[in-house]
N, C-alpha and C positions, 0 to 999 in steps of 0.2 A: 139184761142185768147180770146174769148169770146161768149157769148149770147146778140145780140141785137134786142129788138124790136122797127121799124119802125111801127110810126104813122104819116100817110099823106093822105089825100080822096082824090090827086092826082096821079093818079095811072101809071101816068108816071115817077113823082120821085120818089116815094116807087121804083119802078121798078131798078132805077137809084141806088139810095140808097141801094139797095138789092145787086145787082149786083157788085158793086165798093166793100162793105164791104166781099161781099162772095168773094170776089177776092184776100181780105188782110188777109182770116183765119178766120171769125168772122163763125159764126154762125147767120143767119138772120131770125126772123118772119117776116110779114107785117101785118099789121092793116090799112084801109079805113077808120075809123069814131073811133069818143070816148070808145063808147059802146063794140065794138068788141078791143078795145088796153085793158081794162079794163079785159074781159075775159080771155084774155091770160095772161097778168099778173097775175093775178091770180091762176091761171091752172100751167104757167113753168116760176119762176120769174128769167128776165131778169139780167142778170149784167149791163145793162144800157137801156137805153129808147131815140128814138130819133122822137119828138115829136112837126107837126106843130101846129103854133098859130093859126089861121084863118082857121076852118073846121065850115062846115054846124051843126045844130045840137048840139053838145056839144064839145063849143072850147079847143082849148090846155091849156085855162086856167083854166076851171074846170075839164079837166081832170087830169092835174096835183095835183090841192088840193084832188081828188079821189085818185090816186095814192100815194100821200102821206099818208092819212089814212090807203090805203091796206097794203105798205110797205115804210116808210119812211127812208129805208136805200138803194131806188134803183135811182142811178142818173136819171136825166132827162137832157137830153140837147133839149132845143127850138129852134124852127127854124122859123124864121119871115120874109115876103116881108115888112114889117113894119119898115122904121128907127124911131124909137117912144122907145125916151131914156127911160120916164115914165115907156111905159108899159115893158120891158127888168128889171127894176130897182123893177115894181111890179111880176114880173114872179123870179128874182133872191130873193127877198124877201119873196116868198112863195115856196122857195126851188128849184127850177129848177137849177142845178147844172152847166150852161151856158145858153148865149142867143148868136144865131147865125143867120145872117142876110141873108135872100138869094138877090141878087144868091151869091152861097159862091163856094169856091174852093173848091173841094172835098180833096186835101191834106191837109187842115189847119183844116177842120170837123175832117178827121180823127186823128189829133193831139189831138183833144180835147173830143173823141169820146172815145180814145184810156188811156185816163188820167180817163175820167169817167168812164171805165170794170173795170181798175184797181181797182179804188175805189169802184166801186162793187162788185166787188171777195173780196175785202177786208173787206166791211162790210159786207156782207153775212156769211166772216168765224167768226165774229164774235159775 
């Protein structure tokens, strides 16, 4: 189906996340913190990225403006306990390719999970 890397320093939804998508075909890394999602991107880039807001350290949202320098043709979907239209409207604004609220249902992530491979398979071929 694809290559996703999960970023989350919650290492029981990474867990979660990991497991639900390697269940639907995907192919899954995981990342803890900014630093190490960076890396990997880097090294085996992702057809999509799924990426929280709120990490210790370096948040999802300068990871995202990093990720967009490294490869700004790889979706990023966000993931936020945050209902904060602002910041969703400033994270869609500097490219994050959705903003998704937890707790979310893991079927409706994967619709829009599933929209973002696409769209990275497809900018990657080109």
């Amino acid at each position: 189906m694809g290559q996703l890397l999960v970023v989350d320093d919650e290492p029981q939804v990474a867990d979660v996340l990991r497991d639900f998508f390697e269940a639907q075909g995907f192919s899954v890394t995981c990342a803890l913190n900014g630093h190490d999602a960076l890396v990997l991107a880097s090294l085996t880039r992702p057809d999509a990225v799924i990426l929280d807001v709120r990490m210790p350290g370096r948040d999802g949202a300068d990871v995202l403006r990093d990720l967009r320098k490294l490869d700004d043709s790889i979706p990023v979907v966000m993931l936020s306990g945050l209902d904060d239209e602002d910041l969703a409207r400033e994270l869609l604004g500097a490219g994050a390719f959705d903003y998704v609220r937890k707790p979310f249902q893991l079927d409706n992530l994967e619709q829009v999970v599933a929209l973002a491979v696409l769209l990275g398979k497809r900018k990657a071929l080109s």
